[in-house]
N, C-alpha and C positions, 0 to 999 in steps of 0.2 A: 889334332882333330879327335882321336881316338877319349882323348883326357877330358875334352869338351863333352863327347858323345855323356862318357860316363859318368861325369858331372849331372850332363841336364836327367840323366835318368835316376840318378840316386835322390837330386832334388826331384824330380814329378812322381816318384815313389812316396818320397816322404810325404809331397803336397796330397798326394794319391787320398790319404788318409784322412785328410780334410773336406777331401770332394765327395768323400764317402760316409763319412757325419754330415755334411749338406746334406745329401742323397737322403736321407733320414730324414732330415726336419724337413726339408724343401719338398723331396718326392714321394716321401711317405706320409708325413703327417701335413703338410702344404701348409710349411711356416717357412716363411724368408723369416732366417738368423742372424740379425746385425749385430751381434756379441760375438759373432767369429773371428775378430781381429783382438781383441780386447782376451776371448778366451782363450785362441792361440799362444799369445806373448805369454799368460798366466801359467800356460801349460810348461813354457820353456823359464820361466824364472822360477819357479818351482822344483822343477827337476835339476835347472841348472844349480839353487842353493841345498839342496839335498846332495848334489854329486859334488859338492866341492866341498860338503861336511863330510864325506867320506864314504859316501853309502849311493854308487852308481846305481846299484841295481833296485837300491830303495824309491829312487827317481823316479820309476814310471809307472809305479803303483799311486805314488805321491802325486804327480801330475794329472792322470786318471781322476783321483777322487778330486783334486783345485779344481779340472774341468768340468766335473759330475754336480759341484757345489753351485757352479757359475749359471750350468741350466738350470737348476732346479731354483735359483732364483729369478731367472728369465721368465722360468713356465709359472712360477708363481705371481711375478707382475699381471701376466696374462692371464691368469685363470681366478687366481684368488683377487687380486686386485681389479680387473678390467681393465688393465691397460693394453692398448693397441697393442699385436706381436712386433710390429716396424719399431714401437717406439721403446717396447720395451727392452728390443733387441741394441738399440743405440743407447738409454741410459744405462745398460748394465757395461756398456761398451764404455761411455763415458767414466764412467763409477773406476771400472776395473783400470783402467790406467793409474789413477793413484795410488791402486792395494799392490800394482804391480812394483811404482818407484819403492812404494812401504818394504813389499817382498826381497826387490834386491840390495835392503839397505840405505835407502833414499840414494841409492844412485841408480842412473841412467844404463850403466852397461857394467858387465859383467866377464873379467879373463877366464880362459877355462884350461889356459896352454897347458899347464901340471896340475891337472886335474883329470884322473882314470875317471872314462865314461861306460855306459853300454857298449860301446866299440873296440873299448882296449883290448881285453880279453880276447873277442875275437882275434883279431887283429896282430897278436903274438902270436897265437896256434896257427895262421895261416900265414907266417913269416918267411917259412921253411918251403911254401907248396905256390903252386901255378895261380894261385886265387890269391896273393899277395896286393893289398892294396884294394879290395872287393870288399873289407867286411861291412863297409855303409850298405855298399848297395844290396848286399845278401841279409842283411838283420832289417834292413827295411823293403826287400820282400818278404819277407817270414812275416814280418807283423802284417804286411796288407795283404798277405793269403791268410795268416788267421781272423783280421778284422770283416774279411770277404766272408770267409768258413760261418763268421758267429752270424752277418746279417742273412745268411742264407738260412740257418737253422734257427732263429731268434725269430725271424716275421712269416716260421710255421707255427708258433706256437699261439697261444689261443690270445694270450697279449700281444704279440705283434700282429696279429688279425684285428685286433680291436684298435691298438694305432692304426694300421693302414684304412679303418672303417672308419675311424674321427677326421683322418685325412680326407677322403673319400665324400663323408656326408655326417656330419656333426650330427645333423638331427633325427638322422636317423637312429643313432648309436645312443641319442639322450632313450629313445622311445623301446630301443632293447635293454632298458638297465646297465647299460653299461658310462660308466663315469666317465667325460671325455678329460678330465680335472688329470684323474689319475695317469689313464695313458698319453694324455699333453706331457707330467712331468718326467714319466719313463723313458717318451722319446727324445726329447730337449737335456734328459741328465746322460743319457747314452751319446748323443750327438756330442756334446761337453767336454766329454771326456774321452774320447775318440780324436777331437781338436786337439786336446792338452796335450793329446800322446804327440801325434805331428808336431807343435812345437817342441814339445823335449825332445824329442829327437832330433830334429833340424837342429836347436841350440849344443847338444853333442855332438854333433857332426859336425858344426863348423868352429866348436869349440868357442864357442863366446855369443854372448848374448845380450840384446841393446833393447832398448825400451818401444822401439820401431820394428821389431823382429817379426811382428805380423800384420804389421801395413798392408791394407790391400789385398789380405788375403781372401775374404771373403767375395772379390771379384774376380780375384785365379781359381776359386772353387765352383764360383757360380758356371764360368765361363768355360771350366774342366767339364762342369759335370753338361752345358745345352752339347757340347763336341762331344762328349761320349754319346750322348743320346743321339745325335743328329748320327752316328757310325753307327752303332747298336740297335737306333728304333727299339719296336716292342718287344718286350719277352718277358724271361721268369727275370726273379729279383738278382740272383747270382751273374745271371746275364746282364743285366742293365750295373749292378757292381762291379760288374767288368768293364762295363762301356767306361765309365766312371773313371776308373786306372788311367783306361787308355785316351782318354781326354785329358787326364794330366799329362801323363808321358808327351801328349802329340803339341799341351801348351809351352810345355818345359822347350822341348825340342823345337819350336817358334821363335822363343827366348834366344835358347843356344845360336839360331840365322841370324836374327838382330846382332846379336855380338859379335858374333865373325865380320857382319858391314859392319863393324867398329860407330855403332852407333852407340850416339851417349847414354850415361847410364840413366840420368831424367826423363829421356822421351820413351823408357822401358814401360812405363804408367799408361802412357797415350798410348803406347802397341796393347799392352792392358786392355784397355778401353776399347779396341778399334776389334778386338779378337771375340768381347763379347758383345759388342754390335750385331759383326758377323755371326757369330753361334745363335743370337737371337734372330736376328733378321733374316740369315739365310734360310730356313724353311719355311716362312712364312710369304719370303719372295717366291720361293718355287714353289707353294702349293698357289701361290697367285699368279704364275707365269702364263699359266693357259688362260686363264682371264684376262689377263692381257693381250697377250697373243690375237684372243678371239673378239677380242674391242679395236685391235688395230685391222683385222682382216677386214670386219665391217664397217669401220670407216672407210678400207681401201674402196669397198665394194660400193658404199654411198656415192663417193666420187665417180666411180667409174659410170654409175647411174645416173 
């Protein structure tokens, strides 16, 4: 149980980081990014063939910029091109699947068993001490308390006021001189590359990486991020980055009940699907519950008349 616990939490850390580049395009700049699954995997075969050329820690500088390349031809479809953000978010999605087979070689998957990652290192020094067998879950907090730290102090500064204001109200922001062109690409290469770090990571940690690695992700982030919010409601940014985490953690650990009912590993998609239902559906049932409520009273009261 314990091994379960720490599993689902070292995965909804990592995924954490996904839901936190969502958070970005989605709730800051109010882009649905359908290249999160496509950018994902890009991120983990990137880092994955950098750390098996020898160079672990060159991986997530490496993956970062694969990610940061991925938005900014996203945000270009959309801005320079006109193409729908839906749509350009799925052909860049489409596209990246083949740069991916390219990236690992024209194959599918990738061994990483004797291959030093970001973890190894850890992982020696804490060989010896009580935190043995923790370094995933300790370097994948450190990254999403720094990824927290930067969106916190990044959308004070006078560009991320200008993204949350393209988010906000495009037209307004044409009529301030301010370029929505440019902070489109700033937030879709940061959300990018924020992605890529997640998958490399995930791909080091479970030591191998397959051309499906980020299947679906973009409905574990969408779904991470309406649960943190439905927990968190309003507040500052750091807060709602928080809510964020903690929607992953609370999907992750969803995951984890399904598996203990020994349910199969197929209908993990449909619990998928059924979780962001609920994260959608359920505030909008309860902000309509009293309308309800108050349509059945009055019908009671018709009758009784």
């Amino acid at each position: 149980m314990q091994l379960l616990i720490q599993t689902a939490l070292e995965l909804g850390l990592i995924s954490a980081l996904t839901v936190l580049a969502l958070f970005i395009s989605y709730s800051m700049l109010n882009v649905c990014d359908l290249s999160t699954d496509g950018c994902f995997t890009y991120g983990a075969c990137v880092g994955a063939v950098v750390a098996i050329s020898g160079h672990p820690y060159l991986s997530i500088p490496a993956a970062m910029c694969a990610g940061a390349l991925s938005g900014l031809v996203t945000s270009l479809l959309q801005t320079v091109f006109g193409i729908n953000s839906l749509l350009s978010g799925i052909i860049v999605n489409t596209a990246l699947y083949s740069i991916n087979i390219a990236v690992m070689g024209n194959s599918s998957l990738l061994n990483m068993n004797k291959t030093a990652t970001v973890f190894t290192g850890l992982k020696e020094a804490l060989a010896s001490t009580p935190l043995k067998g923790y370094q995933t879950l300790i370097i994948a907090l450190i990254f999403v308390a720094a990824v927290i730290l930067f969106i916190s102090l990044f959308f004070r500064t006078r560009i991320g006021l200008a993204i949350r204001a393209t988010g906000d109200n495009i037209t307004m922001v044409r009529s301030s001189s301010i370029n929505p062109t440019k902070t489109t690409i700033i937030a879709l290469c940061i959300s990018g590359a924020i992605t890529a770090l997640s998958g490399c990571l995930l791909a080091q940690s479970q030591k191998s990486v397959n051309i499906d690695i980020g299947s679906g992700m973009v409905t574990i982030a969408l779904a991470s991020l309406l649960i943190g919010r439905a927990f968190v409601g309003k507040g500052s940014i750091p807060k709602k980055a928080f809510g964020a985490v903690i929607g992953a953690l609370i999907f992750r650990l969803v995951y984890m009940i399904a598996l203990r009912f020994n349910m199969p590993a197929f209908m993990l998609k449909l619990v998928s699907a059924v979780i962001v239902i609920l994260a959608i559906a359920g505030p909008y049932l309860k902000e309509r519950y009293p309308l309800y409520k108050r349509k059945r009273m009055c019908g009671r009261g018709d009758g009784n008349a």
